[in-house]
Structures are given as structure tokens and as C-alpha cells.
C-alpha positions in Angstrom: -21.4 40.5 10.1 -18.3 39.4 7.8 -17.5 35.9 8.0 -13.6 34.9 8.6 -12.3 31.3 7.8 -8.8 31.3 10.3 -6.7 28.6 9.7 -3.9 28.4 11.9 -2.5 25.6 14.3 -1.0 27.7 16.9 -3.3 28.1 20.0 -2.0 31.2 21.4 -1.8 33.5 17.6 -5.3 32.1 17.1 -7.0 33.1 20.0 -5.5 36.4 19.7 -6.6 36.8 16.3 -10.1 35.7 17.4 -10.0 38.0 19.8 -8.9 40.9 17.8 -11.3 40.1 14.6 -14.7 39.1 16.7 -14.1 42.6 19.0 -14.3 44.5 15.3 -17.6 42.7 14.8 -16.4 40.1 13.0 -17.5 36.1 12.8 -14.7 33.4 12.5 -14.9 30.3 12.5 -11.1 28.7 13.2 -9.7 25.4 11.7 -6.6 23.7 12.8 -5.7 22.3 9.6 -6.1 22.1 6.0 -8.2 19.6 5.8 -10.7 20.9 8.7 -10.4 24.7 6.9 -11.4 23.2 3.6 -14.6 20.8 4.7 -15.6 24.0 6.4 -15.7 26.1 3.0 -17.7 23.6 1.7 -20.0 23.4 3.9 -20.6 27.1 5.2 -20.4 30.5 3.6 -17.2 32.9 4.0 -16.2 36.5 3.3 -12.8 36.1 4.0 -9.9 33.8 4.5 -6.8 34.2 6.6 -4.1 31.4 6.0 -1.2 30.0 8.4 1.8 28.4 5.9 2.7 26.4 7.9 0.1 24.0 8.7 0.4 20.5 10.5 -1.3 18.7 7.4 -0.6 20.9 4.4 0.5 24.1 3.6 -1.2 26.9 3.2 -0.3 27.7 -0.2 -2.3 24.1 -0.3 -5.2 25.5 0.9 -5.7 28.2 -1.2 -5.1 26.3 -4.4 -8.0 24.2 -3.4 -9.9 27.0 -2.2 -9.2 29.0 -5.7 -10.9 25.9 -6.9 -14.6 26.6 -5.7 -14.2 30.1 -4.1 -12.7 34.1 -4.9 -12.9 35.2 -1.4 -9.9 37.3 -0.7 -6.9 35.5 0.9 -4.4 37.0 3.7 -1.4 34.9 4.2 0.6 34.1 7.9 3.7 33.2 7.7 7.3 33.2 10.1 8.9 32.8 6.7 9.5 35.9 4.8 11.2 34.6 1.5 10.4 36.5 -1.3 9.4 32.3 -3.6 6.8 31.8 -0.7 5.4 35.4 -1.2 5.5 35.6 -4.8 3.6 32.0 -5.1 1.0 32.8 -2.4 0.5 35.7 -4.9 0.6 33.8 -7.9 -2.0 31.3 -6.4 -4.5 34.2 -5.6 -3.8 35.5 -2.3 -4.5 39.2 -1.3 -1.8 40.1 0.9 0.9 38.1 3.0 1.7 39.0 6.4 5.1 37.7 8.2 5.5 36.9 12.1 5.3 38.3 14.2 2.3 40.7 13.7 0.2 43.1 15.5 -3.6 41.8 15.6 -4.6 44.9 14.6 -2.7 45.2 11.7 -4.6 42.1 10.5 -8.1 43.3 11.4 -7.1 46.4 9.5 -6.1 44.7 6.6 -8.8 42.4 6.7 -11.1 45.7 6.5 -9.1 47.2 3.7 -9.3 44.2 1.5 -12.9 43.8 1.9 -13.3 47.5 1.7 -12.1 47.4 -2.1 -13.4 44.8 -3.2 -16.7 45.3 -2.0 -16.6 49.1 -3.4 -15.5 47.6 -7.1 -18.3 49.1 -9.8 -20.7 46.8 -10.3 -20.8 45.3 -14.3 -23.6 43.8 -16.0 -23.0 43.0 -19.5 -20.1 41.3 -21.6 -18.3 43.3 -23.3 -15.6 42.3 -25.7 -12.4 44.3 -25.6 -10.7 46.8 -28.3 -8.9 45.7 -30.8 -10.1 41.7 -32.5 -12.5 40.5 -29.9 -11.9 36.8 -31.9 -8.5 36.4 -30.2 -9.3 38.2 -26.8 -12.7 38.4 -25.3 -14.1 40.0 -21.4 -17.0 38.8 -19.7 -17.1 42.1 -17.6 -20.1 39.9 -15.2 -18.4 36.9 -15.0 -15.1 38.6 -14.4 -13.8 36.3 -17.0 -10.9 36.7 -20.1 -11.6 34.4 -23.0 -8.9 33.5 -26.0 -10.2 32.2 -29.1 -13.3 31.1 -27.0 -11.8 29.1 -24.3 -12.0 30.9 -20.6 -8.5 31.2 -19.6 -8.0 30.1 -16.0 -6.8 33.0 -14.3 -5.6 33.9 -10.7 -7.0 37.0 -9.3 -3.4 39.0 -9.9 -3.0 37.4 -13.1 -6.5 38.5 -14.0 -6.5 42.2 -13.0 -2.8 42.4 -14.6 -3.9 41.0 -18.1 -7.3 43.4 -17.3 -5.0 46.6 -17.4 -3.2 45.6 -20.6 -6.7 44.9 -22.4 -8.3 47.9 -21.2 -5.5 49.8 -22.7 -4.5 47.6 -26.2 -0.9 49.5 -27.3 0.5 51.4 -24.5 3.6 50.6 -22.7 2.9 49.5 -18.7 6.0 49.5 -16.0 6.1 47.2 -13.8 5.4 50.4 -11.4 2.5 50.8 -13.1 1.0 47.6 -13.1 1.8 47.1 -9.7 0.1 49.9 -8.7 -3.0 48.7 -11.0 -3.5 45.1 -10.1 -1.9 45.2 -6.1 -3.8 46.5 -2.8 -0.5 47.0 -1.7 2.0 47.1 -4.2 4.6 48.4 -2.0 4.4 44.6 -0.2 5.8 43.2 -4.0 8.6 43.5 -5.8 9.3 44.0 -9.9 10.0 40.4 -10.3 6.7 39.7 -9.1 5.2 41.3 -12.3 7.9 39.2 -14.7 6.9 35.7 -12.8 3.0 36.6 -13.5 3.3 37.4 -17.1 5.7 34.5 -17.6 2.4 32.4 -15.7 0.0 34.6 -18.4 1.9 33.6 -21.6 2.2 29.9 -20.7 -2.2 30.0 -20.0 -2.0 32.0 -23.6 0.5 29.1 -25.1 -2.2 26.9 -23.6 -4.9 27.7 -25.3 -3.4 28.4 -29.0 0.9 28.7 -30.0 1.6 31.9 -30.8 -1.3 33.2 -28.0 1.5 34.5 -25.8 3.0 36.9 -28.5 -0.3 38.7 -27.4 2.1 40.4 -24.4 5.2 42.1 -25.6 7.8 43.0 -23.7 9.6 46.6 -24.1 13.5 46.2 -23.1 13.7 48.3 -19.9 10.4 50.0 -20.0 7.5 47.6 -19.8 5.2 45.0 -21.1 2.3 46.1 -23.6 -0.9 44.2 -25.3 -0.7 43.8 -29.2 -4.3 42.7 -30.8 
């Protein structure tokens, strides 16, 4: 039986939810606020997290930075805001998917599905593997689901992770932002272009990080795409 984490502060959208997820043979386990969600992930197991924004004690963008700090479960954001900075952060921070109220609870327990669905159907990997192309400068540890410049474990969100993924898989050839969408989004139709430019802006700086001149790695094409040069 999956495990949900529901953090939200509204008593009448949680109980529905609750409802909703634990009639689809799901267990939850709700927290009122940050604070409460994130001693719970501590202390118990989950397969899933679904996160209010606006929370009494933080937000939720909050919570899933300090989640991304000792979990990868997927994330689904709640929100009554639909501004395209909140969705492109919760993004950026390693959420899944972002929902705006008002919703249908079924739409979130098919969502929830969906997301652990994929992820629990991704092809298993054991071995490291280093990419085409110099393996000094970029490196993947295919079982760790980890990318490596000149040594040092770059620390990645899950978007930022799959995106730079694509690019290493192919070294050379031009990606749209279509395209890379479509690669490193459940639901790319939920995101916009800019969302693509604002995660490789977030890559570059991790690249910069790590050695100047790192970030060169990702070239952008004027009006076509980005590409990876090793």
C-alpha cells in the first residue's frame, strides 16, 4: 500500500483528499504544517508527497527544499496561486507536478498514480557508466543516479538531472526546448519554454561551481536549442 505524506492546513481539502487517496488504497498520513510534515519524514517511510504552498508555518516550496535534502520521493504541489515564478521554482526545487485550486480529488489520486506509475516502471541500472565523449570532465553513476564534473557530484534537482541526462546521452545534437520538455517532464504540457532556459541557467551556475569555464559544457543554438559539447 503506497504511503502519502499530505501536508495541507485546510480541514475541509484535506479530509477530502484523505478520502479520495485512502478509497484508491492508499495510506496517508496528514500534517498541518511544515514543521509537523517534516519530523514525520524523518521519522517514517513515504512513497509520495503532496504539498499545500501555503502553509501556516512555511511554505511549501520550504518543505520540499528540506525534503530534497534527505529524500527523492516525487512531489505534487497545491496551490490557489497559479503564477507561472511559483510553478517554475516548485519545479526547479524538485517537484513532480503542481496542481492549482480548486481541484477535483480525483484528478490528484490520478496523478498521484501516474507519477508513481513512471517512476516505479524506470529500467533498473546497475553499473557506472561514464558518458561519451571525455568522461574526465563529465561522469554518470547510472546506480546512484548521479552526474559528476571533474570528480565532484554535482547537486542536481530531479528536472535539472533528467535535463542534463538527455544532453549527455546524446553529446552533439541540437535539443528544443520541445524536445527536452518532452524528455525530462511527466507532463510537459503543465510548463512553459522558459521553464527549460531558467533550469539550464540553474545547470551552468552548478557547472561554474565546480570549475570556470564548466558551463561552456551547454551551448546554446540561437532559435533552435541547447546542445552538450565534450
Amino acid at each position: 500500500m503506497p504511503r502519502v505524506l499530505l501536508v495541507e492546513d485546510e480541514p475541509a481539502i484535506a479530509d477530502t483528499l484523505v478520502y479520495a487517496l485512502e478509497t484508491e488504497c492508499f495510506e496517508v498520513v496528514h500534517a498541518l504544517t511544515g514543521a509537523d510534515a517534516l519530523a514525520a519524514a524523518r521519522r517514517e517511510t513515504f512513497d509520495f508527497a503532496i504539498l499545500d504552498i501555503g502553509l501556516p508555518d512555511m511554505t511549501g516550496l520550504d518543505v520540499c527544499r528540506r525534503l530534497r535534502e534527505i529524500s527523492s520521493l516525487p512531489i505534487l504541489f497545491l496551490t490557489a496561486r497559479d503564477g507561472e515564478v511559483d510553478r517554475i521554482l516548485g519545479l526547479e526545487l524538485g517537484g513532480d507536478d503542481y496542481v492549482t485550486k480548486p481541484f477535483s480529488p480525483r484528478e490528484i489520486v490520478a496523478r498521484v498514480r501516474a507519477i508513481l506509475r513512471r517512476s516505479q516502471t524506470q529500467p533498473p541500472v546497475t553499473q557506472s557508466l561514464p558518458v561519451s565523449g571525455n568522461p574526465k570532465i563529465l561522469h554518470h553513476d547510472t546506480s546512484a543516479m548521479r552526474i559528476h564534473c571533474h570528480g565532484e557530484t554535482l547537486d542536481l534537482t530531479a528536472h535539472e538531472y533528467k535535463l542534463l541526462l538527455v544532453l549527455l546521452e546524446r553529446p552533439g545534437r541540437v535539443f528544443t526546448r520541445d524536445q527536452l520538455l518532452e524528455h525530462a517532464w511527466q507532463d510537459p504540457g503543465a510548463v512553459t519554454d522558459r521553464t527549460i532556459d531558467a533550469h539550464v541557467k540553474s545547470i551552468r551556475a552548478k557547472l561554474r561551481a565546480v570549475r570556470v569555464g564548466a558551463e561552456d559544457l551547454i551551448q546554446t543554438r540561437r532559435g533552435l536549442g541547447y546542445l552538450l559539447s565534450l
